[in-house]
mmCIF file of the N, C-alpha and C atoms, coordinates in Angstrom:
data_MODEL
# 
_entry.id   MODEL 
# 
loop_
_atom_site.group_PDB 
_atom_site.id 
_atom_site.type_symbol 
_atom_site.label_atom_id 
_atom_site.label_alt_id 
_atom_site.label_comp_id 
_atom_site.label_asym_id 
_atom_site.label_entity_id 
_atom_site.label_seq_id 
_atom_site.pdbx_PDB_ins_code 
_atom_site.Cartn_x 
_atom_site.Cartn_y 
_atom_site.Cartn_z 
_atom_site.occupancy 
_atom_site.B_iso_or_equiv 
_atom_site.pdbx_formal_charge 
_atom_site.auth_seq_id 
_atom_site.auth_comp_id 
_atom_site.auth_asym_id 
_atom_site.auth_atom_id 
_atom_site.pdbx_PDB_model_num 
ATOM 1   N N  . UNK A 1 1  ? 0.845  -1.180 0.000   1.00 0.00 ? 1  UNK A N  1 
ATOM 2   C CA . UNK A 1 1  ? 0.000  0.000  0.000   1.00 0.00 ? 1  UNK A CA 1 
ATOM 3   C C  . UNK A 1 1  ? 0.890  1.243  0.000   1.00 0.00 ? 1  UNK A C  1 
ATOM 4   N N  . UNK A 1 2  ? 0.531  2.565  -1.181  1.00 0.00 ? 2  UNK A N  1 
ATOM 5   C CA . UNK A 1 2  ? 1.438  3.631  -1.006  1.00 0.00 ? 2  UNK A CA 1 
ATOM 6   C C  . UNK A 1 2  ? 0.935  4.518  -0.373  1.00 0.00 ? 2  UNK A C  1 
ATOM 7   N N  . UNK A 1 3  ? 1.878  5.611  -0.041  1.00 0.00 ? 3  UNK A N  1 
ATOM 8   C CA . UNK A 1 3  ? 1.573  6.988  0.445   1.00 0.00 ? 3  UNK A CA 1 
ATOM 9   C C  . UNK A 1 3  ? 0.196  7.550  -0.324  1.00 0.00 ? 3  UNK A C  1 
ATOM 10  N N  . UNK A 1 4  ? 0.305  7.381  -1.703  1.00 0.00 ? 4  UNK A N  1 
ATOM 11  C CA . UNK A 1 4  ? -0.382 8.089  -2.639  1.00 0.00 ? 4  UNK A CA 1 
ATOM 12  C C  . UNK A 1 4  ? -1.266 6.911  -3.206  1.00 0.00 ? 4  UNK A C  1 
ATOM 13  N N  . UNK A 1 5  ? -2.528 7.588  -3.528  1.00 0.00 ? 5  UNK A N  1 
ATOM 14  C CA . UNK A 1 5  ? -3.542 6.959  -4.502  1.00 0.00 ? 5  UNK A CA 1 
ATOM 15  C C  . UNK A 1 5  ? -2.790 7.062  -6.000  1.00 0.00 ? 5  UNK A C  1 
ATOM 16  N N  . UNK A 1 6  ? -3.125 5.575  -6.438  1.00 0.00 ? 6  UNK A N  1 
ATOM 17  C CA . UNK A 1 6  ? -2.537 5.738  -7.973  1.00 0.00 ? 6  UNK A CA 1 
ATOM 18  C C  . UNK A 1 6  ? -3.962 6.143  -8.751  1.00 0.00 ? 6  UNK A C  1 
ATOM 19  N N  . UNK A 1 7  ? -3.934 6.976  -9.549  1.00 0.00 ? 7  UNK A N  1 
ATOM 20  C CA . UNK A 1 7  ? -4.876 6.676  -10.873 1.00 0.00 ? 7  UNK A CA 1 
ATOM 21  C C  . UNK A 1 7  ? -4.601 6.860  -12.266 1.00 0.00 ? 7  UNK A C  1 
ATOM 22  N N  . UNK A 1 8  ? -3.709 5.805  -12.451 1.00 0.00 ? 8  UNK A N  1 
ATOM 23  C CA . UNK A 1 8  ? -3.357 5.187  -13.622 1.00 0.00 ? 8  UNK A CA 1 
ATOM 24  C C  . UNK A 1 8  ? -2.208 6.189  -14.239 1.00 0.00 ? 8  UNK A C  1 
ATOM 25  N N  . UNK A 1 9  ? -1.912 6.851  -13.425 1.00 0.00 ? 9  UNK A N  1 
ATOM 26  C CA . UNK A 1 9  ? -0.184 8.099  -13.726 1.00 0.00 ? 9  UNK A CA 1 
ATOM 27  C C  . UNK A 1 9  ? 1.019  7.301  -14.158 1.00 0.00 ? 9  UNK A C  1 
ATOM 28  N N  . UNK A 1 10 ? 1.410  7.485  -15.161 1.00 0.00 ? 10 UNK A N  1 
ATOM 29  C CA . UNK A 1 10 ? 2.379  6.675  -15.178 1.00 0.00 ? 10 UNK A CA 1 
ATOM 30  C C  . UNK A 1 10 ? 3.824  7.641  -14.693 1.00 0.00 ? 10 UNK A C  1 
ATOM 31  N N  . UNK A 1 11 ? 4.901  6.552  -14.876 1.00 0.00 ? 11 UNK A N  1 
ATOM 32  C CA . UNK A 1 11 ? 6.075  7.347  -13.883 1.00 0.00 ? 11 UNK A CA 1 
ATOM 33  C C  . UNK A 1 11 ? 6.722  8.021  -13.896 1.00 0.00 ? 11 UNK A C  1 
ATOM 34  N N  . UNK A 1 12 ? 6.614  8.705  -15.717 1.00 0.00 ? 12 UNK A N  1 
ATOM 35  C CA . UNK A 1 12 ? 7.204  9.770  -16.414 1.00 0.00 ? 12 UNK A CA 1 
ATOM 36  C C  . UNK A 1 12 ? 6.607  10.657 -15.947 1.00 0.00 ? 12 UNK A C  1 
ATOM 37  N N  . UNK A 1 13 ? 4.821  11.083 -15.936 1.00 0.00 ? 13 UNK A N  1 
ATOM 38  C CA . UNK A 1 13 ? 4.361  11.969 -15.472 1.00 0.00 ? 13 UNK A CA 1 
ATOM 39  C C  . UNK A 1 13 ? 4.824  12.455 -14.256 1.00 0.00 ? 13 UNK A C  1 
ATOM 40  N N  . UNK A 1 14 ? 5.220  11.498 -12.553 1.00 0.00 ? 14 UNK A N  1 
ATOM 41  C CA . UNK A 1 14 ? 5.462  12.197 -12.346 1.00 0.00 ? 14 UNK A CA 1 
ATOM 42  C C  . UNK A 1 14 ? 6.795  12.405 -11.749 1.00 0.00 ? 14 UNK A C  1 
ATOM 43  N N  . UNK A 1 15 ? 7.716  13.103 -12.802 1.00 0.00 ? 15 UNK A N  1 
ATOM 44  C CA . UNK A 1 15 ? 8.676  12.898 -12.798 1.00 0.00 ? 15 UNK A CA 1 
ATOM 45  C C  . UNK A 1 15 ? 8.700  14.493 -12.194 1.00 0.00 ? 15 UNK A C  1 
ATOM 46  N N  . UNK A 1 16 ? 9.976  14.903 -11.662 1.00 0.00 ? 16 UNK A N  1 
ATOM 47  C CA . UNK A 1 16 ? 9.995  16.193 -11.356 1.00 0.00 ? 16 UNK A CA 1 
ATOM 48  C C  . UNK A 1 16 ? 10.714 16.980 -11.287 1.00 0.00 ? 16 UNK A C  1 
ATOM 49  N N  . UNK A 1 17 ? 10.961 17.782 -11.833 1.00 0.00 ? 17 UNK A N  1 
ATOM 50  C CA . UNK A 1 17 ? 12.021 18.700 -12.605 1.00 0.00 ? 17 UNK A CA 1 
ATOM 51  C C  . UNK A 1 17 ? 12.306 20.230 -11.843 1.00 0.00 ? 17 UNK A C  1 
ATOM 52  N N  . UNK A 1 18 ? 13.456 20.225 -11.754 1.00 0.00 ? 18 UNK A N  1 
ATOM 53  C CA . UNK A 1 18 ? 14.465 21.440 -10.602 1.00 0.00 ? 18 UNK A CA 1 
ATOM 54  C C  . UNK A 1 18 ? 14.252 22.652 -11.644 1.00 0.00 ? 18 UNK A C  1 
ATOM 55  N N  . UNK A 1 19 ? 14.557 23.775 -11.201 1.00 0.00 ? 19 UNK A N  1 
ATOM 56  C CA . UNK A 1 19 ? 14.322 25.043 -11.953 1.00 0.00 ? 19 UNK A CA 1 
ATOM 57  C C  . UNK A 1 19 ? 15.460 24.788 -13.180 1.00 0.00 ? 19 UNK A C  1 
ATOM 58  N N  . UNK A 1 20 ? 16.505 25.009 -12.735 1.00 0.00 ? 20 UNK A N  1 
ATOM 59  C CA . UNK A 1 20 ? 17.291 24.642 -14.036 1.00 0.00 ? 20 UNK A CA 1 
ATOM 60  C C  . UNK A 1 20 ? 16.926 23.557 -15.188 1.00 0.00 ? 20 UNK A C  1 
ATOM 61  N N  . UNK A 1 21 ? 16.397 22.451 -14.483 1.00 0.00 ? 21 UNK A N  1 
ATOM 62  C CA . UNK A 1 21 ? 15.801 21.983 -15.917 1.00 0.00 ? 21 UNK A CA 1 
ATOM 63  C C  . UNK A 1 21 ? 14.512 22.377 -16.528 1.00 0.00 ? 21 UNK A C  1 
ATOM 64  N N  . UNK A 1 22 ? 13.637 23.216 -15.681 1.00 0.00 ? 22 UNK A N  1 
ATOM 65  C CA . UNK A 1 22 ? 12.908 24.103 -16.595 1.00 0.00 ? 22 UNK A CA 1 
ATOM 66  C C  . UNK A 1 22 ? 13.163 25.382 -17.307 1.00 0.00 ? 22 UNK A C  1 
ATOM 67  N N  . UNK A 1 23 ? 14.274 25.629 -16.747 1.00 0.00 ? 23 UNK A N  1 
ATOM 68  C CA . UNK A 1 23 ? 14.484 26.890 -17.270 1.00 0.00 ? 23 UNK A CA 1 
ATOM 69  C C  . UNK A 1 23 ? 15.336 26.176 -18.815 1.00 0.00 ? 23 UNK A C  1 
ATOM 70  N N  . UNK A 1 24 ? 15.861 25.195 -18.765 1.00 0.00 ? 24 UNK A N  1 
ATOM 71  C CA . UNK A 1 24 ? 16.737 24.494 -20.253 1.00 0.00 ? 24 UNK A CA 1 
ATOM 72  C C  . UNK A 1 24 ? 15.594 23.938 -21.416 1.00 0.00 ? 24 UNK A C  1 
ATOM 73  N N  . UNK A 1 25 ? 14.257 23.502 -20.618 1.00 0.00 ? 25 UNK A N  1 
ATOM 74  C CA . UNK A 1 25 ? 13.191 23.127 -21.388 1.00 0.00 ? 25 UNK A CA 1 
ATOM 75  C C  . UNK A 1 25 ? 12.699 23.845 -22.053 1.00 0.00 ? 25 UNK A C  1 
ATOM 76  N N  . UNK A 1 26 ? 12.238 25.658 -21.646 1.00 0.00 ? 26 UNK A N  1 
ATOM 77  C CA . UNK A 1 26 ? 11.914 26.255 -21.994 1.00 0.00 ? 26 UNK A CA 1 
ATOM 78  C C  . UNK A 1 26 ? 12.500 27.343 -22.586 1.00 0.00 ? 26 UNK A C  1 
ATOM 79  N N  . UNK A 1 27 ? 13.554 27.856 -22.321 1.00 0.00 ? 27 UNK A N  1 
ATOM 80  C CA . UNK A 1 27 ? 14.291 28.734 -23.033 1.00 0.00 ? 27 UNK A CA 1 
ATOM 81  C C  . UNK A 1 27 ? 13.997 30.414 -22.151 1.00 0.00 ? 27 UNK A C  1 
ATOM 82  N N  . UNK A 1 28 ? 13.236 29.791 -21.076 1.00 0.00 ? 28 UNK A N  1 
ATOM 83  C CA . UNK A 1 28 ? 12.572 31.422 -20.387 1.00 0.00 ? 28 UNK A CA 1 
ATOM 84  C C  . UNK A 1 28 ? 13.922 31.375 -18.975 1.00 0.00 ? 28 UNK A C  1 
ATOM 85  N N  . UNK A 1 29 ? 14.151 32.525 -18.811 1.00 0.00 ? 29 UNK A N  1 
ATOM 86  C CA . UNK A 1 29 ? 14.789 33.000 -17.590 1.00 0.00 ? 29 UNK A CA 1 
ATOM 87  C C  . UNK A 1 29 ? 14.551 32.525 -16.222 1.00 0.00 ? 29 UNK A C  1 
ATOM 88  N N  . UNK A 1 30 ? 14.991 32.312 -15.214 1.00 0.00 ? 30 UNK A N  1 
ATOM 89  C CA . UNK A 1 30 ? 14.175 32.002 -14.556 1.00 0.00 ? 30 UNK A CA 1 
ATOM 90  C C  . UNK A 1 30 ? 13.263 33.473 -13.727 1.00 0.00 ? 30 UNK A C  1 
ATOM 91  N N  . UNK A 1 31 ? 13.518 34.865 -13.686 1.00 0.00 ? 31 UNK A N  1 
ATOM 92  C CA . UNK A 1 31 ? 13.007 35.691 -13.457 1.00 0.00 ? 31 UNK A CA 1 
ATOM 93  C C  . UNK A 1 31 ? 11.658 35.865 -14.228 1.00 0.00 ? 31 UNK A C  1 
ATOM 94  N N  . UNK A 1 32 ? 11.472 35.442 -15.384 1.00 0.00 ? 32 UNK A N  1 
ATOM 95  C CA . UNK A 1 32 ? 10.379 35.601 -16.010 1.00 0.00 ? 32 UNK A CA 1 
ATOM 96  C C  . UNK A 1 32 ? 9.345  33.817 -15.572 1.00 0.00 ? 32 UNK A C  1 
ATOM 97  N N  . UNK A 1 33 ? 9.964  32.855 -15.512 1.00 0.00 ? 33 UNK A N  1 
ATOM 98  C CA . UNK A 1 33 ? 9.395  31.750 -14.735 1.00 0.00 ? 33 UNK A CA 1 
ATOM 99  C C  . UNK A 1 33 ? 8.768  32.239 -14.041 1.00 0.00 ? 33 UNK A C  1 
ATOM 100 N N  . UNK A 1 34 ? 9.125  32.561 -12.804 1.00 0.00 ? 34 UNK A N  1 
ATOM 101 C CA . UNK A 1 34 ? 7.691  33.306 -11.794 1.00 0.00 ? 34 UNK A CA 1 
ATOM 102 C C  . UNK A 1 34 ? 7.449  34.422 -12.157 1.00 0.00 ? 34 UNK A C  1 
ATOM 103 N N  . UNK A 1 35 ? 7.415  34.671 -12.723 1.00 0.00 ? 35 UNK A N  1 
ATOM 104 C CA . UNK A 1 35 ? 6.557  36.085 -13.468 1.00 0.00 ? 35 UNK A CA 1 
ATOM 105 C C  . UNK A 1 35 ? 5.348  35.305 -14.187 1.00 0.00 ? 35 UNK A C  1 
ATOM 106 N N  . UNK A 1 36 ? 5.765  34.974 -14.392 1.00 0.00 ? 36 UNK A N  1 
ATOM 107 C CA . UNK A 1 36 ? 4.184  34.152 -15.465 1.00 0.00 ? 36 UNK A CA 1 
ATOM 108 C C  . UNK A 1 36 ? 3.521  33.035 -14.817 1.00 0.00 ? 36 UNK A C  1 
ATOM 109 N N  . UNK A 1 37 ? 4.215  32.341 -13.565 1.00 0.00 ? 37 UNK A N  1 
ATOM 110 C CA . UNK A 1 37 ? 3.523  31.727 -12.432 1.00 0.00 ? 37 UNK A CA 1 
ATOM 111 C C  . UNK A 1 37 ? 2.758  32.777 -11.361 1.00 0.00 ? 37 UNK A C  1 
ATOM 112 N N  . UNK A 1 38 ? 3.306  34.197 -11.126 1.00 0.00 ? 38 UNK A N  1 
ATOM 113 C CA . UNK A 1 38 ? 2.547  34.624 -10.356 1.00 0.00 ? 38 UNK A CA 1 
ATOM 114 C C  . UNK A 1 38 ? 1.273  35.252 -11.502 1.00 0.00 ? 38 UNK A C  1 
ATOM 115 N N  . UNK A 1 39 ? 1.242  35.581 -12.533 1.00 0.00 ? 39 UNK A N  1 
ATOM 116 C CA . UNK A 1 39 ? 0.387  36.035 -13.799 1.00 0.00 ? 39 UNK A CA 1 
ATOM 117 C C  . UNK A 1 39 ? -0.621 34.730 -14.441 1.00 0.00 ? 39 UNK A C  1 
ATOM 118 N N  . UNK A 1 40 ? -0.386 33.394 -13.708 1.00 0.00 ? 40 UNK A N  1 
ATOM 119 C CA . UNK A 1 40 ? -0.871 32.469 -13.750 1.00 0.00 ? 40 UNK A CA 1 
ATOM 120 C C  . UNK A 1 40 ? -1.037 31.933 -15.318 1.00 0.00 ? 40 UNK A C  1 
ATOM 121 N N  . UNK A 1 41 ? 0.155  32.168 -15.887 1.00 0.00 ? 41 UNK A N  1 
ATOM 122 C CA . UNK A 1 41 ? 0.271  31.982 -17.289 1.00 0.00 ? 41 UNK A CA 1 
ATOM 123 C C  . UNK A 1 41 ? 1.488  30.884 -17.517 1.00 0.00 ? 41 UNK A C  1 
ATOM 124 N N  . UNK A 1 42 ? 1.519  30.050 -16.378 1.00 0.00 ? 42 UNK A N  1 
ATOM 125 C CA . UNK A 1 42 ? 3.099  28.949 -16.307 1.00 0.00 ? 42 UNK A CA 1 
ATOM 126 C C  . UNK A 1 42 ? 2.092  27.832 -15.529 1.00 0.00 ? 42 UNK A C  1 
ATOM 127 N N  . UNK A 1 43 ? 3.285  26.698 -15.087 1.00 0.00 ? 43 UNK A N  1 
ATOM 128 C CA . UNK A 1 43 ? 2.608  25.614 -14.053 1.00 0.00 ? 43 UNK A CA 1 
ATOM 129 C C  . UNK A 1 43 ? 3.027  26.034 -12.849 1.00 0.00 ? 43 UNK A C  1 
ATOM 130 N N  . UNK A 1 44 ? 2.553  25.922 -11.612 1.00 0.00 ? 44 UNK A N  1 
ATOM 131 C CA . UNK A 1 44 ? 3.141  26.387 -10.397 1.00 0.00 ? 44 UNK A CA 1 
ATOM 132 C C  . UNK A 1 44 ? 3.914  25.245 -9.397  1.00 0.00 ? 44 UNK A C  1 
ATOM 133 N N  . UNK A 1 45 ? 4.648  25.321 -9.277  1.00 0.00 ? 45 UNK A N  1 
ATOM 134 C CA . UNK A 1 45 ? 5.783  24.649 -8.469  1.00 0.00 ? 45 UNK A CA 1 
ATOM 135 C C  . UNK A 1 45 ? 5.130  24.236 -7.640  1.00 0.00 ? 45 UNK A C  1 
ATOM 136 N N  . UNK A 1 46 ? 5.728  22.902 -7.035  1.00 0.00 ? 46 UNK A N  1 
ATOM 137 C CA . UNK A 1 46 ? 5.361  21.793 -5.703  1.00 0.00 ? 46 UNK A CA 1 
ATOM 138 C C  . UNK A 1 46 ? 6.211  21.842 -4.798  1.00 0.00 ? 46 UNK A C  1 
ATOM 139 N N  . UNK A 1 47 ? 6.241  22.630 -3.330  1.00 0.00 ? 47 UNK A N  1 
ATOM 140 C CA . UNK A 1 47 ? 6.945  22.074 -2.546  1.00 0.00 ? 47 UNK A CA 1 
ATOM 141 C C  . UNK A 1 47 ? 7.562  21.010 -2.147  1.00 0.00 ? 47 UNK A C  1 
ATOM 142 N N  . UNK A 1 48 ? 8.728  20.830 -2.258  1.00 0.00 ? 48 UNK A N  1 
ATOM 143 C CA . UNK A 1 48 ? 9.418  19.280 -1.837  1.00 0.00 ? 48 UNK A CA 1 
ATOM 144 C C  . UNK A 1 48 ? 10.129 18.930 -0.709  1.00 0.00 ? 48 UNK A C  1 
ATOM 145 N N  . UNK A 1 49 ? 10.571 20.165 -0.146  1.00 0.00 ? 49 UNK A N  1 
ATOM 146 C CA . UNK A 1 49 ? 11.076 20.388 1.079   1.00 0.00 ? 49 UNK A CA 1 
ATOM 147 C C  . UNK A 1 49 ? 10.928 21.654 1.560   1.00 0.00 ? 49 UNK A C  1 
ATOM 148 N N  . UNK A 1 50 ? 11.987 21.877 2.697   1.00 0.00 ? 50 UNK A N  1 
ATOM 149 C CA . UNK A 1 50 ? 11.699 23.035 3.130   1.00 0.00 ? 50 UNK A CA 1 
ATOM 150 C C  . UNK A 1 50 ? 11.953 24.137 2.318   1.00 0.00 ? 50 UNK A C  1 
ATOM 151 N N  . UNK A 1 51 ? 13.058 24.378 1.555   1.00 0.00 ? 51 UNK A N  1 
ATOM 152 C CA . UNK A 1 51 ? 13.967 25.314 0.381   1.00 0.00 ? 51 UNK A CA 1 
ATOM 153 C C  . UNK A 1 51 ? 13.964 25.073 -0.954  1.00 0.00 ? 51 UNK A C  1 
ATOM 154 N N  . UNK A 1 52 ? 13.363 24.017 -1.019  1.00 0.00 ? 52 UNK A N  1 
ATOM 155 C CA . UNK A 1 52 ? 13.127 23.109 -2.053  1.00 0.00 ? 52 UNK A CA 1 
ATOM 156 C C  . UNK A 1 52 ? 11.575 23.128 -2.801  1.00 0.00 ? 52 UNK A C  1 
ATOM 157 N N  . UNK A 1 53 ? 11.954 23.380 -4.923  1.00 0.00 ? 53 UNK A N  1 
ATOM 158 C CA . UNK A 1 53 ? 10.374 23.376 -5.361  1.00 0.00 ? 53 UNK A CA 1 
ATOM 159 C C  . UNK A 1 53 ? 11.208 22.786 -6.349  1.00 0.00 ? 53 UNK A C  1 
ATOM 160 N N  . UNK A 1 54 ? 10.145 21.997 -7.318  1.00 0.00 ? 54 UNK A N  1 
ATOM 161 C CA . UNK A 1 54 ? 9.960  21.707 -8.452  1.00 0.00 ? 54 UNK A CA 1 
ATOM 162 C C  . UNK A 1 54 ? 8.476  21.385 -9.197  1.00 0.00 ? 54 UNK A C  1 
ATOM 163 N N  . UNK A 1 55 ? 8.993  21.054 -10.532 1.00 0.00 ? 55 UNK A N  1 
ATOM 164 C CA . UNK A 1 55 ? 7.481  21.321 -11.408 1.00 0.00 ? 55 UNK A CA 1 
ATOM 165 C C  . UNK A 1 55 ? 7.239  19.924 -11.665 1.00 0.00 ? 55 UNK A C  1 
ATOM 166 N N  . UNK A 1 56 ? 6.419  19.766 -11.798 1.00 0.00 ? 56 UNK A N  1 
ATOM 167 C CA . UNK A 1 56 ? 5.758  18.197 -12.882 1.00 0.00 ? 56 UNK A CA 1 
ATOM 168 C C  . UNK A 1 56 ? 6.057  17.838 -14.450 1.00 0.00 ? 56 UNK A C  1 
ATOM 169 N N  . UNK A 1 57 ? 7.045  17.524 -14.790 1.00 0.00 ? 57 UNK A N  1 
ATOM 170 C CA . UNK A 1 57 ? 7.362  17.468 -16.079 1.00 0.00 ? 57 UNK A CA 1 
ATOM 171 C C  . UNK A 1 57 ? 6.270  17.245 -17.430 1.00 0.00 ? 57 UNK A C  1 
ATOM 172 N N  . UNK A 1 58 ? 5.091  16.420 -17.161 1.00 0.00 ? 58 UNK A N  1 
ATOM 173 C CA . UNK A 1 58 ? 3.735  16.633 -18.018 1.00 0.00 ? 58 UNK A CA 1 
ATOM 174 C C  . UNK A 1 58 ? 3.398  17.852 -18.136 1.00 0.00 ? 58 UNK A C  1 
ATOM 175 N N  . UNK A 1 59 ? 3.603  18.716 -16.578 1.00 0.00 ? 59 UNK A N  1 
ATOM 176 C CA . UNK A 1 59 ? 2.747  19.972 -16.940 1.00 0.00 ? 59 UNK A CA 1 
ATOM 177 C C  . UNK A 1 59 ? 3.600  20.953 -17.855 1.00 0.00 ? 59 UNK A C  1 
ATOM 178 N N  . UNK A 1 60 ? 4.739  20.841 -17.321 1.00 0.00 ? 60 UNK A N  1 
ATOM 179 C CA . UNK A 1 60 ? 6.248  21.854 -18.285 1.00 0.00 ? 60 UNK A CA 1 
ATOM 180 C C  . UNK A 1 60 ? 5.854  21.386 -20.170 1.00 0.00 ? 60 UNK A C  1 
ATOM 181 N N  . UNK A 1 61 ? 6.051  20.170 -20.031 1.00 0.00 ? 61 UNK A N  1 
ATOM 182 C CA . UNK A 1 61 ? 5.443  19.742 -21.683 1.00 0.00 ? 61 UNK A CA 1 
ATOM 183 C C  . UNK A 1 61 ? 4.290  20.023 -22.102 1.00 0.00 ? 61 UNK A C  1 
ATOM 184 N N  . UNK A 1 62 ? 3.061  19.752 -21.209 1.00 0.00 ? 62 UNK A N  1 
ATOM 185 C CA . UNK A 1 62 ? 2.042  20.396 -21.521 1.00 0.00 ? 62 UNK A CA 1 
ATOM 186 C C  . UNK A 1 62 ? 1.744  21.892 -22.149 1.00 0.00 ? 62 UNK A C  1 
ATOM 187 N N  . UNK A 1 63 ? 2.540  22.898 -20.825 1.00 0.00 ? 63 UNK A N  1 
ATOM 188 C CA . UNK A 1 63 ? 2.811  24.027 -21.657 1.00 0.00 ? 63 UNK A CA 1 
ATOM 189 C C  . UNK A 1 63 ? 3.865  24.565 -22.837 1.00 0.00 ? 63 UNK A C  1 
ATOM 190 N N  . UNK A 1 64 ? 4.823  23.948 -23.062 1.00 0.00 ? 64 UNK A N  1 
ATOM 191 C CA . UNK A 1 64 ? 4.966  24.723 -24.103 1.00 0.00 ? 64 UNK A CA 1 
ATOM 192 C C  . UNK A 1 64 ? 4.522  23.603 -25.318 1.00 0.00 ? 64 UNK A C  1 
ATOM 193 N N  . UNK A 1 65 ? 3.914  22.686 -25.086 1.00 0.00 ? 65 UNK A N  1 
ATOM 194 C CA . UNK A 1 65 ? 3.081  22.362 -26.829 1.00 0.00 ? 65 UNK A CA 1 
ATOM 195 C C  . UNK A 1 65 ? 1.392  22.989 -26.702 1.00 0.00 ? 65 UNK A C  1 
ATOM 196 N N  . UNK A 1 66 ? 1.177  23.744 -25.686 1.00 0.00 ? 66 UNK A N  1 
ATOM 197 C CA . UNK A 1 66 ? 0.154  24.652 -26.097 1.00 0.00 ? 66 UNK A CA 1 
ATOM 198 C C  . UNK A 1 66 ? 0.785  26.008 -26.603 1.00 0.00 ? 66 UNK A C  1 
ATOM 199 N N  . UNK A 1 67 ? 2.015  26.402 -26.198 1.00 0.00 ? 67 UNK A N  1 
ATOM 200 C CA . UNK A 1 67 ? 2.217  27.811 -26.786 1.00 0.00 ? 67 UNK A CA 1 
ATOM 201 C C  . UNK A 1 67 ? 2.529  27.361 -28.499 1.00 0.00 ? 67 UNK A C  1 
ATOM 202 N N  . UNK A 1 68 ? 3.110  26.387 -28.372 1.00 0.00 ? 68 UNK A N  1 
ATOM 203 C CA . UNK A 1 68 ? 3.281  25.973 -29.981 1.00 0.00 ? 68 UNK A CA 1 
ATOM 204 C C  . UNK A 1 68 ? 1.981  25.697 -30.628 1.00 0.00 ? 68 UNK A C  1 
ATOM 205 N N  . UNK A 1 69 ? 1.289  25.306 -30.042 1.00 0.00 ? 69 UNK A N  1 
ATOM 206 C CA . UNK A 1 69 ? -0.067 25.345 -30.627 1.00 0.00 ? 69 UNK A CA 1 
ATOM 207 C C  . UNK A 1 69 ? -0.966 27.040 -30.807 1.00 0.00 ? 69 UNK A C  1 
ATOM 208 N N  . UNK A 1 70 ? -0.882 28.012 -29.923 1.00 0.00 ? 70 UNK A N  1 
ATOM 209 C CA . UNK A 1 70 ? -1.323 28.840 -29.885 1.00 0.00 ? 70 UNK A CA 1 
ATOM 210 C C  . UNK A 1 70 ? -0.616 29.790 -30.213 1.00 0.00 ? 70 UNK A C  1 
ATOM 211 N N  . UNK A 1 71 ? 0.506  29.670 -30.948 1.00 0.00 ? 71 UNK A N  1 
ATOM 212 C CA . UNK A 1 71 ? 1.589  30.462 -32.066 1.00 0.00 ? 71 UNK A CA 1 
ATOM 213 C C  . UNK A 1 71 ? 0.763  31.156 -33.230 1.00 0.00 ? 71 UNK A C  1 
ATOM 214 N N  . UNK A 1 72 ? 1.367  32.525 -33.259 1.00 0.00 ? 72 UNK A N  1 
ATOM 215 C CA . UNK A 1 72 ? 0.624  33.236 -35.118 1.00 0.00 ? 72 UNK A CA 1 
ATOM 216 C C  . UNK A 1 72 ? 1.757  32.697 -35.949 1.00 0.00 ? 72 UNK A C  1 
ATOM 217 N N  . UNK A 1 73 ? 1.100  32.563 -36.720 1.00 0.00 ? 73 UNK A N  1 
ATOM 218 C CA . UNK A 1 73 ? 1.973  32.179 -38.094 1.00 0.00 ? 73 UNK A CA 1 
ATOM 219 C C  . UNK A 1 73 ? 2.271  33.216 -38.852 1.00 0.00 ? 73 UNK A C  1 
# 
């Protein structure tokens, strides 16, 4: 029996990614990272410890193949 309820997540989802590797995924600063998390236009970070955040790697992918999707041509 785990800590957590499974529903059907697999283990990539939840994988979890340090600022530096979002900031390499995305190509954004990390000053502008929370800029667009507090503008609620990013994914918002999970506490992991006390000093410690990271993101959900589905959600980091999630967003930028919607900005690629929601690109002008």
């Amino acid at each position: 029996m785990g800590l957590l309820p499974r529903k059907n997540i697999s283990e990539e989802k939840l994988r979890l990614l340090r600022i530096s590797d979002v900031i390499n995924l995305t190509g954004l600063p990390k000053s502008t990272i929370y800029l667009k998390i507090k503008n609620k236009q990013f994914p918002t970070q999970l506490q992991i410890g006390t000093r410690s955040v990271a993101w959900l790697e589905n959600e980091i992918h999630d967003w930028i193949i919607n900005n690629i999707e929601n690109r002008k041509h």
